[in-house]
C-alpha positions in Angstrom: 39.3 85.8 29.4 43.2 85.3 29.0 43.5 88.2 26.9 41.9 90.6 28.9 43.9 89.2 32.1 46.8 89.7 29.8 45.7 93.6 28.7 45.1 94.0 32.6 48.5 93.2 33.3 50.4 94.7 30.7 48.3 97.9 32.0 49.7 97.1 35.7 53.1 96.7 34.1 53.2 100.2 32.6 51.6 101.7 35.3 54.5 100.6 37.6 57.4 101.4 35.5 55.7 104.9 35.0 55.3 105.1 38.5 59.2 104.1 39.3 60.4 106.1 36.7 59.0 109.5 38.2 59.2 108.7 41.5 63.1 107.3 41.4 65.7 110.2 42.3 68.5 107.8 42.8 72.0 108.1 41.0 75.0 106.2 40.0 78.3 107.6 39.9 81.3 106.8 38.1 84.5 107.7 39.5 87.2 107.6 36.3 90.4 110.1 37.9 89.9 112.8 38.4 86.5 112.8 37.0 82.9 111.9 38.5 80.2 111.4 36.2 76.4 111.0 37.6 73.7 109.3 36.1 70.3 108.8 36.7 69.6 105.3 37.6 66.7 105.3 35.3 69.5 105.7 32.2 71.1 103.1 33.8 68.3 100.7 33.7 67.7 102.0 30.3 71.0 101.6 28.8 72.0 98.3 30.5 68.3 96.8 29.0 69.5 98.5 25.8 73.1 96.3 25.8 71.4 92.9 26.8 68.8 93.3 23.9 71.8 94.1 21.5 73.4 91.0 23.1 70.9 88.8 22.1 70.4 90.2 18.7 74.1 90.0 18.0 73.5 86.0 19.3 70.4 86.0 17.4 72.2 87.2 14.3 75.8 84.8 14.6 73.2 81.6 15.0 71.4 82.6 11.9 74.7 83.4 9.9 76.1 79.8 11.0 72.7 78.0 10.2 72.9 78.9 6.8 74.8 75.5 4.8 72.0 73.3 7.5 68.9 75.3 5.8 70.5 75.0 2.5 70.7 71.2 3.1 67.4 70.7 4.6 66.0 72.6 1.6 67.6 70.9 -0.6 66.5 67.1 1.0 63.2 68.8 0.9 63.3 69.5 -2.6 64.5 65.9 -3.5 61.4 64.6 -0.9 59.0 66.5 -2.6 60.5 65.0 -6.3 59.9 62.0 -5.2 56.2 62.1 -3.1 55.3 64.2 -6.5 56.3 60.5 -8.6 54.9 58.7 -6.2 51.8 60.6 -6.7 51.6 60.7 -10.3 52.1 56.7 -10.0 49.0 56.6 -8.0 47.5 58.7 -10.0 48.2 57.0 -13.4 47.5 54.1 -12.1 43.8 54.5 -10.9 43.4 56.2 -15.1 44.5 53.0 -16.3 47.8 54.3 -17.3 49.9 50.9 -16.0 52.9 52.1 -18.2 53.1 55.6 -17.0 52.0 54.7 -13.7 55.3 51.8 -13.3 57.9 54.9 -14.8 56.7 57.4 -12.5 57.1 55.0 -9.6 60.2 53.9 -10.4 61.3 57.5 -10.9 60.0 57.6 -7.0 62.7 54.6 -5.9 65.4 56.1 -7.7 64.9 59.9 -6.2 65.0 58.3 -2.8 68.0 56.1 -3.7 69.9 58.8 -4.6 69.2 60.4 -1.1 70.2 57.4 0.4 73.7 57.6 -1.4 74.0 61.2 -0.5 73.8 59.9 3.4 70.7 61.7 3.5 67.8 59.2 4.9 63.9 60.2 5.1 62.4 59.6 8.3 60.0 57.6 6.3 61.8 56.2 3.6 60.6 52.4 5.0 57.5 53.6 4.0 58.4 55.4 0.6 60.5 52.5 -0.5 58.1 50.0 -0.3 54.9 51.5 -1.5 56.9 52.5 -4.6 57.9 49.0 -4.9 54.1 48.0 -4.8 53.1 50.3 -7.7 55.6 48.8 -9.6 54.6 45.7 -8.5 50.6 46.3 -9.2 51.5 48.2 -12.9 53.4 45.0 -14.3 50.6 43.1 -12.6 48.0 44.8 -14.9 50.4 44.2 -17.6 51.2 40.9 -17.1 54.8 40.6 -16.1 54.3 38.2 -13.6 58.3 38.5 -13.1 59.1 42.0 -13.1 55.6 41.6 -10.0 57.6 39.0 -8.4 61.1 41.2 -8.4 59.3 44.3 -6.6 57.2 42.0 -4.6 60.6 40.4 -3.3 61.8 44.2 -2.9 59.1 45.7 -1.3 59.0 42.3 1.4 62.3 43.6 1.8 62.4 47.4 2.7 59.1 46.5 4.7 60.9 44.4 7.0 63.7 47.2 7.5 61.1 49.3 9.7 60.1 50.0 13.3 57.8 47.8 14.8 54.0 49.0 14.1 55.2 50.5 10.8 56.5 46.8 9.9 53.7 44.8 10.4 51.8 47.1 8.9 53.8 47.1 5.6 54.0 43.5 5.6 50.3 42.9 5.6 49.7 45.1 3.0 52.2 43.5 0.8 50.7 39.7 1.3 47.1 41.3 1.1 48.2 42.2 -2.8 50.0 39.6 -3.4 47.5 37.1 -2.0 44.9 39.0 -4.3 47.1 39.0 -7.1 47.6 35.1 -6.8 44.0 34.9 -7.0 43.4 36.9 -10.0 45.9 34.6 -11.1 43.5 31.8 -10.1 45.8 30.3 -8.0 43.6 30.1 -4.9 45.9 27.5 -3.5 48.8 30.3 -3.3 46.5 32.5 -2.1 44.8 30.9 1.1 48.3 30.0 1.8 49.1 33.5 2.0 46.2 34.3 4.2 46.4 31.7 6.7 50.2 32.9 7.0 49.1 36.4 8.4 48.4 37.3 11.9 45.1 36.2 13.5 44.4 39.2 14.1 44.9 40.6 10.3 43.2 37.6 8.8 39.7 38.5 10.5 40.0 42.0 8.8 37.1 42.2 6.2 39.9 42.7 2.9 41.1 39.6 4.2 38.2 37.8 4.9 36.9 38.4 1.9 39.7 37.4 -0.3 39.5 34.4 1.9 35.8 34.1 0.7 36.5 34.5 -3.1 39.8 32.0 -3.0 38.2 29.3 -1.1 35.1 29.2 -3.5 37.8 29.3 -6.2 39.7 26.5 -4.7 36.4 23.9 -4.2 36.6 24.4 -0.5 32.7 25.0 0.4 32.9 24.5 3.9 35.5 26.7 4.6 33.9 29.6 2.2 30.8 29.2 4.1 32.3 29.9 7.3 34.3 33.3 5.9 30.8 34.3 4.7 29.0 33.4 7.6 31.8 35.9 9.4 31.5 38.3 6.8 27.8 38.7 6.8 27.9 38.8 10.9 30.4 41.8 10.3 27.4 43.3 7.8 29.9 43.2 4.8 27.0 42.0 2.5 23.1 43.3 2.2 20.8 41.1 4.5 19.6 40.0 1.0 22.9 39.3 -0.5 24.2 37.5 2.4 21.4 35.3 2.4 21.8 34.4 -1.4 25.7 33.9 -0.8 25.3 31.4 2.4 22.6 29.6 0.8 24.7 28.9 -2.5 28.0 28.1 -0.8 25.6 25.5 1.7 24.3 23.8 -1.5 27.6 23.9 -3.0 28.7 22.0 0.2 26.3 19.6 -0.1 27.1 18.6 -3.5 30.5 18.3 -2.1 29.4 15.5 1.0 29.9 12.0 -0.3 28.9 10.5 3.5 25.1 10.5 5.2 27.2 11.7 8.4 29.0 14.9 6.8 25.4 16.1 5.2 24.0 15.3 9.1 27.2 17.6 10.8 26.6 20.1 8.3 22.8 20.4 9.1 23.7 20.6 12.6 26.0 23.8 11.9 23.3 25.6 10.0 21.0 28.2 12.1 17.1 27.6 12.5 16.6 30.1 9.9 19.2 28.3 7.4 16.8 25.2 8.2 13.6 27.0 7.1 15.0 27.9 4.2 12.9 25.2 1.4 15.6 24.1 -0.9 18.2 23.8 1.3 15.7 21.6 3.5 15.1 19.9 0.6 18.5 19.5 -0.8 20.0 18.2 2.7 16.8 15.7 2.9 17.7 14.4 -0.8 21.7 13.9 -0.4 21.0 12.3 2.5 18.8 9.7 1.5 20.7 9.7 -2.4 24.2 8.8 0.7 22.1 6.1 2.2 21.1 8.0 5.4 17.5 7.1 7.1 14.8 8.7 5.6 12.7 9.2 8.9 16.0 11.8 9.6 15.3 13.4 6.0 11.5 13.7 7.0 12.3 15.1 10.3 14.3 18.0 8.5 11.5 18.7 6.4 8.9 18.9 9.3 9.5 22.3 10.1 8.4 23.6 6.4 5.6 21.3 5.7 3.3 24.0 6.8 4.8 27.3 5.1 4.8 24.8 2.1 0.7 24.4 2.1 0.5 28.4 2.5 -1.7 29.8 -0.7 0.8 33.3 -0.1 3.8 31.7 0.2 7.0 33.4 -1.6 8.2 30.4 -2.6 9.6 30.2 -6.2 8.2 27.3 -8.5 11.4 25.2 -8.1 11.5 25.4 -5.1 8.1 24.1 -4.5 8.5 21.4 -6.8 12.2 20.4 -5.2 9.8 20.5 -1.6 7.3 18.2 -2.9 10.2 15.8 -4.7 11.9 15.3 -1.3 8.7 14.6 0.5 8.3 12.0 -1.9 11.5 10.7 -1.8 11.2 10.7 2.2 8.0 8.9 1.8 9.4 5.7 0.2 8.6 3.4 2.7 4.8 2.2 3.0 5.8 0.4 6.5 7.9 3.1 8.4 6.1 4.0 11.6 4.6 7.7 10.6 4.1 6.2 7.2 0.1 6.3 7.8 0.1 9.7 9.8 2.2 11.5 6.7 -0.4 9.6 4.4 -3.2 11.0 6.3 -0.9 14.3 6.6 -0.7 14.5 2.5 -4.3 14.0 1.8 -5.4 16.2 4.0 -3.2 19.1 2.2 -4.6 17.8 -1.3 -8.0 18.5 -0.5 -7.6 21.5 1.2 -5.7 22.5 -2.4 -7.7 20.2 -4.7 -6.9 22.2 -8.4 -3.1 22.2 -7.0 -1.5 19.6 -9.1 1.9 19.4 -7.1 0.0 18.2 -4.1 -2.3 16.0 -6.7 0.7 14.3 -7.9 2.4 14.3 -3.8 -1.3 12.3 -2.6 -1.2 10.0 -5.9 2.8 8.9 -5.2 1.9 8.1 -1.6 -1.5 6.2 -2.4 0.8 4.7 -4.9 3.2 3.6 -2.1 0.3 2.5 0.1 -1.5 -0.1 -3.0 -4.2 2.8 -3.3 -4.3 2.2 -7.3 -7.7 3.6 -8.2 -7.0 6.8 -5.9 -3.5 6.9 -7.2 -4.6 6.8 -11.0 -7.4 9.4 -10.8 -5.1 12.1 -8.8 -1.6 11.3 -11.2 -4.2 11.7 -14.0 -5.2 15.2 -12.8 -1.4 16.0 -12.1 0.0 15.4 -15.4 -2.6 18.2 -16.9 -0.8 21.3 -14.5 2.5 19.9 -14.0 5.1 22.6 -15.0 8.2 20.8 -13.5 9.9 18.6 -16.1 10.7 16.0 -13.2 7.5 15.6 -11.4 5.7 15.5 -15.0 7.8 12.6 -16.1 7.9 10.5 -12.7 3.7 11.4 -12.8 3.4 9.6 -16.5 6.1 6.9 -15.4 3.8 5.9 -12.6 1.3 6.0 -14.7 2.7 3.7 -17.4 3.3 1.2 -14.6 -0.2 1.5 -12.9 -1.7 0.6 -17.0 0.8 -2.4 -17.6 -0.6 -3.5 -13.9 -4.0 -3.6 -15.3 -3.2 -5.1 -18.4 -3.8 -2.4 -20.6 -0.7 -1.9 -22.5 -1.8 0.7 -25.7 -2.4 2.9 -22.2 1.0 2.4 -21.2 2.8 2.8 -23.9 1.6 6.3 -24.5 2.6 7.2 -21.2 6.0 6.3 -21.7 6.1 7.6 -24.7 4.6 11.4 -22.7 7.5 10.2 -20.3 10.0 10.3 -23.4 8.6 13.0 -24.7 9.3 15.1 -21.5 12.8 14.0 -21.0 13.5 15.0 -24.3 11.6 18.1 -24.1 14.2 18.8 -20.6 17.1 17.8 -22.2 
């Protein structure tokens, strides 16, 4: 549309002039004693159009002549610029080949090529910028090569010619430089360097993911579970991890902090920061339920944490893995120590009931005969442990099961019997060991 406005124009345009040209009779004349000369006033037009074009021409052509030594410098500043992104490159370049040697000469190269424009008075608009990622190749080459020193000397550098530009281009540089250097410290293993180097940034930088997750790998470097769970927990709300790897990663760093809890309250704050789904999960039900009561807390608070999975546990299609069932059916019994607590009957009545809807399921045989063992019930106890000990795969249930067994025969007075159920009981410990 703006080119045929434009064509419509131009048209009107020549129209016009052709219109005044043919139509104009008017003349000038110049009086220059004695003489008169007449012109047409279309030469006129014509010839004073022609002098103002050869005006600006002329202009045209002085401006270019004088602009010369400026174009010969700005070509030459580009040349030196383009030496020195080449170097920069070929660092970059060498450096993701595994070339660390190369990769340090060429950047190098790249510092002096733009400190020789420096010297000339010639300064890059981004020479901020130039400087100090030339400074962090050399800094990441002698980091592959281990020269922690020459590292430290261009980490200095770079901190250095970072801090010499504007603002957004500053902060930027600077927490790019403490990310590698914070990563660095950690491969290193220096995680104490490192999460001092992270907490240092901005709050705003230290919720990016690259920082969160060096966060993540430096706190489960340093032994700090609790904080590690909470950068995961972040981490897998930002969808940095596989629903399936996320899961795997909170659940490890949650067992990992509870191996770390030496007081019954800290395992009870911790459960208390865990989702409902964390609580399904069996073993770390089971794990919170047996540090708590291994710390001295109440096992009626153990038994109310494993509540919620007692019926996903008695499921025939349950995905559960073998140790994981076993671990279930160990903090049951652990929970259930005491014959006289108040639900003591109701979790008897509760346990039998799941045994004989299982009854060739020799976890729950062995579950029932530890609680009839609890409860005085020797005969009942006796015939189900006896069952249990025959498909028992866990090493820890299958020594407890002839253990109790042993102590149920030296009850009755019938020591041959126990002492080849401690020696089964020997015989698995040394078989787990």
């Amino acid at each position: 549309m703006r080119a045929a406005l434009w064509l419509i124009s131009l048209f009107g345009l020549a129209v016009s002039v052709a219109w005044l040209a043919g139509h104009n009779n008017a003349t000038v004349a110049l009086f220059w004693l004695p003489y008169r000369i007449d012109f047409s006033l279309n030469l006129v037009l014509l010839s004073l159009a022609g002098i103002v074009l050869l005006v600006v021409l002329a202009q045209q052509a002085l401006s270019a002549l004088l602009s010369l030594p400026k174009q010969a410098q700005r070509w030459r500043l580009q040349q030196k610029e383009r030496v020195a992104h080449a170097a920069l490159l070929e660092s970059i370049g060498n450096f993701m080949a595994g070339r660390f040697l190369r990769a340090r000469k060429a950047a190098q190269t790249a510092l002096d090529r733009e400190a020789s424009l420096k010297d000339s008075g010639l300064e890059l608009e981004h020479a901020v910028s130039l400087r100090t990622v030339a400074h962090i190749m050399v800094a990441e080459s002698a980091h592959a090569l281990q020269d922690r020193e020459l590292r430290q000397i261009h980490l200095q550098a770079a901190l250095e010619a970072a801090k010499k530009g504007h603002s957004a281009e500053r902060q930027t540089l600077l927490e790019g430089t403490q990310l590698r250097s914070a990563r660095w410290l950690l491969d290193d293993r220096d995680a104490a360097g490192s999460l001092d180097l992270l907490k240092a940034l901005s709050p705003a930088s230290g919720r990016r993911m690259a920082a969160m997750r060096l966060q993540l790998k430096a706190a489960r470097l340093a032994g700090q579970p609790a904080q590690a769970l909470d950068t995961a927990v972040l981490l897998a709300k930002h969808r940095a991890f596989s629903p399936a790897t996320a899961n795997t990663l909170v659940r490890g760093l949650i067992l990992a902090w509870l191996s770390h809890s030496h007081d019954a309250d800290a395992v009870q704050r911790m459960w208390l920061k865990l989702t409902p789904a964390q609580r399904n999960m069996p073993d770390l039900a089971a794990e919170a339920a047996l540090r708590l009561m291994a710390l001295g807390g109440a096992s009626s608070m153990a038994r109310a944490w494993l509540q919620p999975v007692w019926a996903p546990l008695q499921s025939e299609q349950s995905a559960w893995t073998q140790d994981q069932l076993a671990r279930m059916v160990e903090a049951i019994e652990a929970s259930l120590a005491d014959p006289q607590a108040s639900d003591a009957r109701q979790w008897l009545a509760r346990v039998e009931a799941a045994q004989q809807a299982q009854p060739q399921d020799a976890r729950w045989q062995y579950l029932a005969g530890m609680v009839c063992l609890r409860h005085q019930l020797w005969g009942k106890a006796q015939s189900l442990l006896v069952q249990a000990v025959k498909g028992l795969k866990a090493p820890t249930l299958q020594r407890r099961a002839w253990c109790a067994l042993a102590e149920l025969a030296d009850q009755r007075g019938e020591p041959e019997t126990a002492a080849k159920a401690w020696k089964q009981a020997a015989l698995v410990n040394s078989t787990q060991t």
